[in-house]
N, C-alpha and C positions, 0 to 999 in steps of 0.2 A: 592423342587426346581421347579422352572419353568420347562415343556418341550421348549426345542429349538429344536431337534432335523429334525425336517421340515424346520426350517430356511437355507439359503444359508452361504458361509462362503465368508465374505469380509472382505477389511483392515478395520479396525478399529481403532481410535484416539481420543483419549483424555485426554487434559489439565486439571489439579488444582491446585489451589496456596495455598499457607498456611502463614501467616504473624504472627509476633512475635515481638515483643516491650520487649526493655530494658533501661536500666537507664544509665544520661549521664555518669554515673563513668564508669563503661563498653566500653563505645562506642570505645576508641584506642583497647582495647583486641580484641572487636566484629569484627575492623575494619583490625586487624593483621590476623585474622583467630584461632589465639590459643587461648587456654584455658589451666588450669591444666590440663586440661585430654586431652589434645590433638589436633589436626588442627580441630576445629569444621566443615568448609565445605566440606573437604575430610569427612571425616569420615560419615556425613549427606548424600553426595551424596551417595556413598556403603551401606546406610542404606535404601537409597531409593528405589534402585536398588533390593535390596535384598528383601523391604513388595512387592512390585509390584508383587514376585512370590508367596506370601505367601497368600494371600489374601483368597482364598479355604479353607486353613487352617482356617482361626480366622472366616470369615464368614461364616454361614451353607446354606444360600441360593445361594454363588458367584458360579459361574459354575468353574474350571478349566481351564482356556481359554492359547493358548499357546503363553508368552510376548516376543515379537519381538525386540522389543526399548524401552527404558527408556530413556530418556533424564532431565536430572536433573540441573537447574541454579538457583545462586542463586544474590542476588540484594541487597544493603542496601542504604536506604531512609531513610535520620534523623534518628531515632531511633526505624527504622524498620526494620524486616530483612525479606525478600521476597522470600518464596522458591516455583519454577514453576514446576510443572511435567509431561511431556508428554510420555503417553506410547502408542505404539501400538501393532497392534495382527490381524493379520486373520484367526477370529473366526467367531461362527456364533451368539455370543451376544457382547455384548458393552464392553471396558474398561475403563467406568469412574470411577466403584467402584477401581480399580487397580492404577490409578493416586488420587484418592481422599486417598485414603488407603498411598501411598507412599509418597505423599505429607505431610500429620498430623504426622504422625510415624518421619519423617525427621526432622519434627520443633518438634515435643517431645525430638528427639536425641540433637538439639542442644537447648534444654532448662534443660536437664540433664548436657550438657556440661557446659552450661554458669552457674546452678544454687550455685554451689560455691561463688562465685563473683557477682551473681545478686541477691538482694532474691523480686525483681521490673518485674521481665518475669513474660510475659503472651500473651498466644497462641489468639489473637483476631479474627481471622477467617480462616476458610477451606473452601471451594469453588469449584466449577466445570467451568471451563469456559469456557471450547468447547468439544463439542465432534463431529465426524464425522463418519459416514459407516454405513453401516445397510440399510434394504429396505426402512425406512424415505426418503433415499438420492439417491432413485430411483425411488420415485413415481411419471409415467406422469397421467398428468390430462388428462382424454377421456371424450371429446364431448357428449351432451347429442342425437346427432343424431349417434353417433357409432352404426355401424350393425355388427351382428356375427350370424354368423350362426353354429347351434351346431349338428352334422349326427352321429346318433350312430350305425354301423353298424354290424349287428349281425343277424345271422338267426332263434334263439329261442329266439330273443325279438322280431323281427318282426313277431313270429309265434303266439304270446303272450306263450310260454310254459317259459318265464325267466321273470322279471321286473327287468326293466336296472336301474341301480346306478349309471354305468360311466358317462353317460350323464346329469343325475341331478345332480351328485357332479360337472364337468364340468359347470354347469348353474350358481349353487350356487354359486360357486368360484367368476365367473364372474359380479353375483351381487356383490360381496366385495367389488371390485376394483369400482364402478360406473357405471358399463353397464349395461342400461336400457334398451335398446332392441336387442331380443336375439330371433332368431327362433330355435324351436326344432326337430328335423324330425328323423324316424327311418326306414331302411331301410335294407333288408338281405345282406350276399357276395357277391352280384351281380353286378361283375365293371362295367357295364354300367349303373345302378342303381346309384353306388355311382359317376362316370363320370359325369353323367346327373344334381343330385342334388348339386353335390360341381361347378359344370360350371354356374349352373342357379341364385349359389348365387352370384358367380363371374361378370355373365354379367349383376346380379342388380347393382353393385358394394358396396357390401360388404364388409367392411374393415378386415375383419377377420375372417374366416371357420377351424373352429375345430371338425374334425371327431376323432371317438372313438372307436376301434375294427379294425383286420383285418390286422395289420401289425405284426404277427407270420409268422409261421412255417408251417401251415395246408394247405393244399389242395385247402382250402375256402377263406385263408386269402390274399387278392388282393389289398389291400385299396393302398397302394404306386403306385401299378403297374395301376391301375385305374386314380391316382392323377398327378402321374409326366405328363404329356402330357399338363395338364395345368399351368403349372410350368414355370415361362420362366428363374428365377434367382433363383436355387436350395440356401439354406441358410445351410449347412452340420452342423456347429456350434449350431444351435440351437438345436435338436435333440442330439448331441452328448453330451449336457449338461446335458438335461433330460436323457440322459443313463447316463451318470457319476454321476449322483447326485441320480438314482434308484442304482447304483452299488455298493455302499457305504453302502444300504439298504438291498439288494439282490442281489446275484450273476444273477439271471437268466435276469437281464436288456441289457442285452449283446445279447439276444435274439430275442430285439426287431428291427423291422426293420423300421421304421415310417420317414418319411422323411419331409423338412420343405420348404418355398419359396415364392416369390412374384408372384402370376398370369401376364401375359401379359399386364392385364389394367393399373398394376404398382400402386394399389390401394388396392388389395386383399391378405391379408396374409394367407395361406394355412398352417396348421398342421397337422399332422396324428399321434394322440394317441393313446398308447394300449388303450386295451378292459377292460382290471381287473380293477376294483374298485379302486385297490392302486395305480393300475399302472397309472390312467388314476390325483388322488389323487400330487401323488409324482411330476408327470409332470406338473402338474399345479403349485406347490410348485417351483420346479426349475424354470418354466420359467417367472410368473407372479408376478408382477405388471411389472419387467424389462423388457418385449417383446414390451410393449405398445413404449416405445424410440425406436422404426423402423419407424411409420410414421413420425415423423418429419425427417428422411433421407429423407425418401420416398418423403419428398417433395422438399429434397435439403437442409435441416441443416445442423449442424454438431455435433457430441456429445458432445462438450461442452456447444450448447446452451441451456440455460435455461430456454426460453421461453416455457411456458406452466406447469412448474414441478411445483408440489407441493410440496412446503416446509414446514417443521413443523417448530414450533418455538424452538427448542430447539438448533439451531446455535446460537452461541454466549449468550447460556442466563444462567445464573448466579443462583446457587443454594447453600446457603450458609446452612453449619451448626453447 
């Protein structure tokens, strides 16, 4: 199976149709709903409803995702019989195999129902025909003059007695998403140290400073109490995420103290990620590619506009089998 387990957990939604062709002698039965064996569309819907949860079962690769809704209709056009299926789930993978799945099993049920009285059925296609959620559906396009600045704050990498990772997985990451220019600086617990170099990125105006290390527990660790002074609109939700989404992982994210915000120039987004490797890992997972939708607020949007997102083409497109 895939791992998911890094992915975030969103609503997810997806449609598929299945169509079924029978003969005009049929068509008043088709058109009553009954058959000898019974209301073929009741009986198809509850069959519906019911693959939609199985799907884990019969396939080895579908993950277990927990189904929300089923919605099941069904339609007949001349000598067609049209069954839709929408299921959703907030999960952290897709549900199209779970509507694609509910869908064919549904028009199998009523080609078992009709096949007494028809021996002219046939299943002529299965289909996906929308699906929605997932990080596809949260990716903004960043600029190729985007700056970030990335501070790893720690006293035995600046000593060189450690080589930092938080900070190059931090980089890495950031290359993913399309950011090209990124400076790196490394610097000990020293809040005026870190004051100095998260201010200096702020007053180039830098759209985004991500420091790494320094929001624990220790004696040493100051990075908040350095940061918040440059802070003019504290953002709490974004930090509490990246805790909720390491807690699920680890108990000890609960630990952390890292605080989030918009500097003064109302340009500069400020972060403060733990120090550990995973930690610094996880919180990128939680909060990126979605953090990138704060500057179009920032410049007076609003979250439904779409200006700028990247869409993949998988809205509306059509996947027959």
């Amino acid at each position: 199976m895939i791992d998911v387990s890094s992915k975030i957990k969103t609503l997810r939604v997806a449609t598929a149709e299945a169509v079924i062709s029978f003969s005009d002698s049929s068509k008043e039965l088709v058109e009553s709903g009954k058959s000898p064996k019974g209301d073929i569309f009741e009986v198809s819907r509850a069959i519906a409803c019911l693959s939609a949860k199985k799907v884990a079962e019969i396939l080895p690769f579908c993950h277990n995702i927990p189904v929300e809704h089923v919605d099941v209709n069904f339609s007949i056009e001349g000598n067609r019989i049209n069954v839709s299926v929408t299921v959703k789930s907030i999960a952290r993978t897709g549900c199209e195999m779970e509507a694609l799945f509910a869908a064919m099993v549904s028009a199998l049920n009523i080609y078992d129902m009709l096949k007494p009285v028809d021996k002219n059925l046939k299943i002529e296609e299965v289909k996906l025909v929308e699906k929605k959620g997932g990080k596809s559906d949260f990716i903004e396009k960043v600029s190729d003059d985007f700056r970030v600045g990335v501070l790893v704050v720690s006293d035995s990498v600046a000593a060189g007695k450690k080589e930092d990772k938080s900070g190059k997985i931090i980089v890495e990451k950031l290359k993913e998403f399309g950011v090209k220019k990124i400076d790196y600086k490394i610097v000990p617990d020293e809040k005026d140290m870190i004051y100095n170099e998260v201010k200096k990125w702020c007053d180039d105006g830098y759209d985004l400073v991500i420091t790494t290390g320094g929001t624990g527990l220790s004696p040493r660790d100051t990075t908040p109490e350095a940061v918040e002074p440059l802070i003019e609109k504290e953002i709490p939700a974004i930090m509490e995420s990246a805790r909720a989404y390491g807690q699920e992982r680890t108990p000890y994210s609960m630990l952390s103290r890292g605080i989030a915000g918009v500097h003064a120039n109302r340009k500069t987004l400020i972060l403060t990620l733990p120090g550990s490797s995973r930690g610094a890992k996880e919180s990128m997972d939680a909060l990126f590619p979605y953090i990138f939708h704060i500057y179009p607020m920032l410049r007076g949007g609003r979250h439904d506009d779409k200006k700028g997102r990247v869409k993949k083409a998988n809205e509306k497109k059509e996947r027959k089998i």
